[in-house]
C-alpha positions as CSV (number, residue, x, y, z in Angstrom):
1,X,90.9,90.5,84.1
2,X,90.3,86.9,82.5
3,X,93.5,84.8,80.7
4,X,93.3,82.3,79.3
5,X,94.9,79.0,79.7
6,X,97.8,80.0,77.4
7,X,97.9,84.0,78.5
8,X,98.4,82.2,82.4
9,X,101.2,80.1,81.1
10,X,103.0,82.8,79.3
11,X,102.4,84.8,82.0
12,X,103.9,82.0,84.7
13,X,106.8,81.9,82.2
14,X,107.7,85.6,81.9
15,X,106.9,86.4,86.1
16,X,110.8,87.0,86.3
17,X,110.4,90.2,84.3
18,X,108.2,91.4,87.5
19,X,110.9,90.6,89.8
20,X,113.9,91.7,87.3
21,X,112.0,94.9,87.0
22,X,111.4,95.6,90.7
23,X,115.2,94.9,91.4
24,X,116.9,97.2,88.7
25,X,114.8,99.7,89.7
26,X,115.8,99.6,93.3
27,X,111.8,99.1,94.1
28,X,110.7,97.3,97.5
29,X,108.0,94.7,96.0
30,X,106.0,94.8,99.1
31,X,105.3,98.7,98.2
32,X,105.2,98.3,94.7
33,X,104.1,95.0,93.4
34,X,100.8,95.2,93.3
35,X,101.8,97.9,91.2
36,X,103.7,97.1,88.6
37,X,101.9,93.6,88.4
38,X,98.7,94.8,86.5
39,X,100.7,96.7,84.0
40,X,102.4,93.5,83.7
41,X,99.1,91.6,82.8
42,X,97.8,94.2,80.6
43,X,100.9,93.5,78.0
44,X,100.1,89.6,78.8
45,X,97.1,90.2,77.5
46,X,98.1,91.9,74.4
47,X,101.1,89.9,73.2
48,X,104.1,88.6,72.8
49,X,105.8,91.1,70.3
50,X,108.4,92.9,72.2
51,X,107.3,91.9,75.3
52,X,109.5,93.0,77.4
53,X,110.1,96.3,76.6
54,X,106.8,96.8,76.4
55,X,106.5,95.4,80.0
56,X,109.3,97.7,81.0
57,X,107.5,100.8,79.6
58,X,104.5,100.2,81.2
59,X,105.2,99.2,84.7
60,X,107.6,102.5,84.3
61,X,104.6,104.2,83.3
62,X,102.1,102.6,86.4
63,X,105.1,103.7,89.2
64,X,105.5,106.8,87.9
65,X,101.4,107.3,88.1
66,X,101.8,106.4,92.0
């Protein structure tokens, strides 16, 4: 998985929704960072249209697969 210089910055920026998400969902981020973190980059990569519910749906989607 390549960003570029701007997907990396918008990604920095936006990191909290990682963490947001792992507290509201009462998930320990040592067991399920890794996780949720490449479902994360996946909607870095494809934009910034509704990116946090988009986020949200698909690290939903990743824990569930676990």
């Amino acid at each position: 998985m390549t960003l570029t210089k701007e997907k990396a910055a918008f990604a920095a920026e936006q990191h909290e929704t990682v963490t947001q998400f792992l507290k509201e969902r009462g998930l320990d981020a040592d067991e399920y960072y890794d996780t949720v973190v490449f479902a994360f980059l996946d909607c870095v990569i494809s934009g910034k249209d509704n990116f946090k519910k988009r986020a949200y749906a698909a690290m939903d989607r990743a824990v569930a697969a676990v």
